[in-house]
C-alpha positions as CSV (number, residue, x, y, z in Angstrom):
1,X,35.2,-31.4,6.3
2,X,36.1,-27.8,6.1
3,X,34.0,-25.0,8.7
4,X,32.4,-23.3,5.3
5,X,30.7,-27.0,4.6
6,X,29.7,-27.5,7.5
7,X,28.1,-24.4,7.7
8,X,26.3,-24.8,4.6
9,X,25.1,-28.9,6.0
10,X,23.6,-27.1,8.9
11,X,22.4,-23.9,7.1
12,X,20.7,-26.6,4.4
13,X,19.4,-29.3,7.1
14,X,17.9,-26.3,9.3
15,X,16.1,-25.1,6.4
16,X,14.7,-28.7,5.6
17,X,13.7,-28.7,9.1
18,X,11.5,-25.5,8.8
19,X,8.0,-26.1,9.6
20,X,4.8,-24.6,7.0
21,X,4.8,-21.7,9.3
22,X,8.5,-19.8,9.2
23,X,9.6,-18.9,12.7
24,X,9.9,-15.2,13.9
25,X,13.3,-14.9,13.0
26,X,13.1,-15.9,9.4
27,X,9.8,-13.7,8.7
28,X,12.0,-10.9,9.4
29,X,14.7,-11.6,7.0
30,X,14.7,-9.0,4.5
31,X,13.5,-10.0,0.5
32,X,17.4,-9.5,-0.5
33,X,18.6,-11.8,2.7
34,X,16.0,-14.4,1.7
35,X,17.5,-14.4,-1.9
36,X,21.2,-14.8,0.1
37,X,20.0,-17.8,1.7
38,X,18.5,-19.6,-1.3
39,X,21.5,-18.7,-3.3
40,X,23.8,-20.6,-0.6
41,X,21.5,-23.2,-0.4
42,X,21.9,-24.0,-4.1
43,X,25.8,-23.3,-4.4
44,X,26.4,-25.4,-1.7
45,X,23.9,-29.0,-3.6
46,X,25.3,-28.2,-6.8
47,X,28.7,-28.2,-4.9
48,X,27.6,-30.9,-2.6
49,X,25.0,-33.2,-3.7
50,X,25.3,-35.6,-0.9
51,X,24.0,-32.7,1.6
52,X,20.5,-33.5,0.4
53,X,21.3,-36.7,0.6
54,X,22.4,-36.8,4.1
55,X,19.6,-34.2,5.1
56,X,17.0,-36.3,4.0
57,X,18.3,-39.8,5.3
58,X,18.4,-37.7,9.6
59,X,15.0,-36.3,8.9
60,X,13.6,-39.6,7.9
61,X,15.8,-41.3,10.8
62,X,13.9,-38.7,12.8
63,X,11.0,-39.9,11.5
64,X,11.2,-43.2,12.3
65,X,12.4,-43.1,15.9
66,X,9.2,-40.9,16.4
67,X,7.0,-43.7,14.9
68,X,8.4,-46.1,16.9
69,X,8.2,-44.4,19.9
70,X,4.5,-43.4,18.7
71,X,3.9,-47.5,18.5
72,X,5.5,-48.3,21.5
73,X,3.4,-46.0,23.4
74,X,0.5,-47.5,21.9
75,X,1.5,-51.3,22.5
76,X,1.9,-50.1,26.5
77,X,-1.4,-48.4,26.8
78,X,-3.1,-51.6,25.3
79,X,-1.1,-53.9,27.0
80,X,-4.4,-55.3,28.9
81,X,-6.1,-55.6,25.3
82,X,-2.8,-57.5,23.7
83,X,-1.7,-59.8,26.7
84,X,-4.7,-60.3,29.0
85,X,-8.0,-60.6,26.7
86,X,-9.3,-64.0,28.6
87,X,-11.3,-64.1,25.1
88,X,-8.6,-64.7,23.5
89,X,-7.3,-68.5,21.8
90,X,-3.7,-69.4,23.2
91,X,-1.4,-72.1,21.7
92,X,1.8,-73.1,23.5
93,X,2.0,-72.3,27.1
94,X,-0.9,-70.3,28.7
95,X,1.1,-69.4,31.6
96,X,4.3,-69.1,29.3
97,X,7.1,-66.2,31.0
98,X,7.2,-65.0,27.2
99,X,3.6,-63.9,25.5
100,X,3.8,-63.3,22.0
101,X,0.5,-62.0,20.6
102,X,0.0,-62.7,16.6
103,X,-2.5,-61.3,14.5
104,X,-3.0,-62.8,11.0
105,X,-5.6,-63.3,8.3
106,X,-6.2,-67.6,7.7
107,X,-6.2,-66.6,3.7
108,X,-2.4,-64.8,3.9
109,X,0.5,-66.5,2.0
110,X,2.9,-65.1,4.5
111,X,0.7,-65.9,7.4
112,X,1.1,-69.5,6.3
113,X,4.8,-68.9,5.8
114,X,5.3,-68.0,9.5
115,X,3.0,-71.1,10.8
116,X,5.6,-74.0,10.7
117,X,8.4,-70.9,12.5
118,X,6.1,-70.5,14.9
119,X,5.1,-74.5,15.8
120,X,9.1,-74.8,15.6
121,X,9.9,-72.4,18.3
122,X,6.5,-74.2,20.3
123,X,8.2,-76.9,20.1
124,X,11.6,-76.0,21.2
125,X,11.0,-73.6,23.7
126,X,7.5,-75.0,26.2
127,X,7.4,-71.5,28.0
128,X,6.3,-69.7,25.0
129,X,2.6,-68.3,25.4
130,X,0.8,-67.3,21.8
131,X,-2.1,-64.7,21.9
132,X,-4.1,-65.5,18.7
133,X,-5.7,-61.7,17.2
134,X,-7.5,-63.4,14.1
135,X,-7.4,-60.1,11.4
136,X,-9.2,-60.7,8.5
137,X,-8.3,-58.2,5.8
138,X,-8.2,-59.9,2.5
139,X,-11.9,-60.1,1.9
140,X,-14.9,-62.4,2.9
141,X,-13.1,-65.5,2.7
142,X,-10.9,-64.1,5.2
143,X,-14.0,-62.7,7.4
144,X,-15.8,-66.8,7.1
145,X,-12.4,-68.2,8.1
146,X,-12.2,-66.4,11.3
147,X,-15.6,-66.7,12.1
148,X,-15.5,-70.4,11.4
149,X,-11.9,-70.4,13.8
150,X,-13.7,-68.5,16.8
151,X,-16.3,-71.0,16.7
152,X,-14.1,-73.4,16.8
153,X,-12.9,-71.8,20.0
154,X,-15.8,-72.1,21.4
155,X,-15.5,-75.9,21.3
156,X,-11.8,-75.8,22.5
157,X,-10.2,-76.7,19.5
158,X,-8.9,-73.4,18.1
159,X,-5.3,-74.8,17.7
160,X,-6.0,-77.7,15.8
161,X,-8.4,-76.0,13.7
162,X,-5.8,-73.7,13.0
163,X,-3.0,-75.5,12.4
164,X,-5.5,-77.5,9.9
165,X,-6.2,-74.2,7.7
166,X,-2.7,-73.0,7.8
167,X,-1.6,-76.1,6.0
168,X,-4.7,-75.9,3.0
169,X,-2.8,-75.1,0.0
170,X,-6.1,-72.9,-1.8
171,X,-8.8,-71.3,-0.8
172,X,-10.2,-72.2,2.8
173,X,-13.9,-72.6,1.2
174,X,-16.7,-73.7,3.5
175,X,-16.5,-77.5,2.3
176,X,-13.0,-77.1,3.1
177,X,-13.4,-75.9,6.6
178,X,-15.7,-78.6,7.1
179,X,-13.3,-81.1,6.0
180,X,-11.3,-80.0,8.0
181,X,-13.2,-79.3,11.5
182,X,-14.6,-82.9,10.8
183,X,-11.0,-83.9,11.0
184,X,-9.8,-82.3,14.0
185,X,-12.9,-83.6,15.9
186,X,-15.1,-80.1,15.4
187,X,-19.1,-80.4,15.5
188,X,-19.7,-78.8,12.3
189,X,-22.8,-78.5,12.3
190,X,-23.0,-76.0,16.0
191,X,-19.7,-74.5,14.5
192,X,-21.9,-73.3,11.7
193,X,-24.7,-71.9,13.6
194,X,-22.2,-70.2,16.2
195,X,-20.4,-68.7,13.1
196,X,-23.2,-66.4,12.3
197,X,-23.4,-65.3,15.9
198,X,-23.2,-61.5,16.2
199,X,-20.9,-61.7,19.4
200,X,-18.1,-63.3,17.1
201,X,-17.9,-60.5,14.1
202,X,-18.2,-57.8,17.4
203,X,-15.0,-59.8,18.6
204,X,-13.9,-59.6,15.0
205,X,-14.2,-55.5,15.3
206,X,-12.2,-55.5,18.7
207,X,-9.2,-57.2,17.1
208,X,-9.4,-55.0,13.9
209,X,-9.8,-51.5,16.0
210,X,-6.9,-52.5,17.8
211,X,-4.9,-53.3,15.0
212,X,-5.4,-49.8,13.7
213,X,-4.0,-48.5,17.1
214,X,-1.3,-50.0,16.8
215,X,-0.5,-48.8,13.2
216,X,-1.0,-52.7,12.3
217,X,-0.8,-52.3,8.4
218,X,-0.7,-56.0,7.3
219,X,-0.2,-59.8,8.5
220,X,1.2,-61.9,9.9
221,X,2.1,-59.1,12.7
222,X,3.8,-60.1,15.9
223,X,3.6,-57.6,19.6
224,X,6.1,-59.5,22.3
225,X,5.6,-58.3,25.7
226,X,7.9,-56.9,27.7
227,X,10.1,-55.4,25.0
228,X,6.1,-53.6,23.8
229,X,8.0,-55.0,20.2
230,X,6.3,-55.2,17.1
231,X,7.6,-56.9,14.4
232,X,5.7,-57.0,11.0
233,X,6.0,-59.9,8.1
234,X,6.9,-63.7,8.2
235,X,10.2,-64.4,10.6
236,X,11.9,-67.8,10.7
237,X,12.2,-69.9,13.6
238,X,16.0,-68.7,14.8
239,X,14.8,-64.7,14.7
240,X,12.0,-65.7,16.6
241,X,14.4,-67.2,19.1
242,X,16.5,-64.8,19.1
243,X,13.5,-62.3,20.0
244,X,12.4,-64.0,23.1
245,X,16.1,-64.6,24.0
246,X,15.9,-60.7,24.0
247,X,12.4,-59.7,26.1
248,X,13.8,-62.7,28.6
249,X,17.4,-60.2,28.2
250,X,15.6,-57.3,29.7
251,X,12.9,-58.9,32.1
């Protein structure tokens, strides 16, 4: 790449970079210099197109890096609120070396998707610890669902209640849930009345304002101690191996 391109990559990528408000230097560029500089820029796309191209793709590289390390601040200064909430239903290992904290709506296809990855990794590894956020952002039937699963906690059979809704193909309606609390050995009928207890839709509001900290956008979302990791969408089993091969890596 000859000096004159590269001149005009970095002339192009530092004027991309300018901010609203033009820095001293540039306010004081006279009306026939700023004309010089927008006629370079020009000759050198039409001559280049890729220099947008490439300009664009660091600046959104930047981008990212700074979102990340936006997030990853965010997972570390909740860290108390993520890993150590004694409210808070746990399946798999409660003094696992590995905490993995999920949040997910009981009415989300993908949610559902990551349940038998997630009872497979259970399974294989038994120092696993899962922090359960229930997020209900599809609607009412999402809001009933984890009203209905928080009650269940109260009776101490948030995982099997879970594991029972994650594997209803439809809508988890209330004759559903009961169907299915009956089945796992649930009192329905104090489930119900706990439900419509204020302190659950306040714990409800806890797991959703923390979600927005964390720039949580959708579900299923998964935070892994240690690395202060968050990975959104469905995983398999193996990639959720591989990540807590990884926050064991760097312990």
């Amino acid at each position: 790449m000859t000096s004159t391109v590269l001149a005009r990559r970095g002339l192009l990528g530092a004027a991309l970079a300018l901010p609203v408000t033009l820095p001293a230097w540039a306010q004081a560029l006279t009306d026939a210099q700023r004309a010089e500089v927008v006629d370079i820029l020009r000759r050198a796309l039409r001559e280049d197109p890729s220099i947008l191209r490439d300009a664009m793709a660091a600046i959104q590289a930047a981008e990212a890096a700074q979102a990340e390390t936006r997030q990853r601040d965010a997972i570390i200064a909740s860290a108390e609120a993520l890993f150590r909430d004694s409210a808070d239903p746990i399946k798999g290992n409660a003094t696992g070396d590995v905490t993995i904290v999920e949040f997910f709506d009981a009415r989300c296809g993908y949610c559902k998707q990551l349940h038998p990855a997630m009872e497979a990794l259970l399974a294989r590894d038994r120092n696993v610890r899962v922090v359960m956020k229930d997020l209900p952002i599809l609607g009412p039937g999402s809001v009933q669902a984890s009203r209905a699963l928080l009650a269940a906690h109260r009776q101490g059979r948030y995982p099997a209640f879970y594991d029972a809704l994650m594997r209803v193909n439809g809508e988890p309606t209330e004759a559903v849930m009961r169907g299915q609390a009956e089945r796992v050995g649930l009192d329905w009928a104090r489930l119900r009345r706990d439900m419509d207890d204020p302190a659950i839709q306040r714990r409800l509001d806890v797991n959703l304002a923390l979600a927005r900290q964390l720039g949580i956008e959708g579900t299923p979302a998964l935070v892994f101690s240690g690395a202060h990791m968050l990975v959104p969408g469905a995983v398999d089993a193996p990639a959720l191996e591989r990540m807590v091969a990884q926050v064991r890596a760097i312990r």
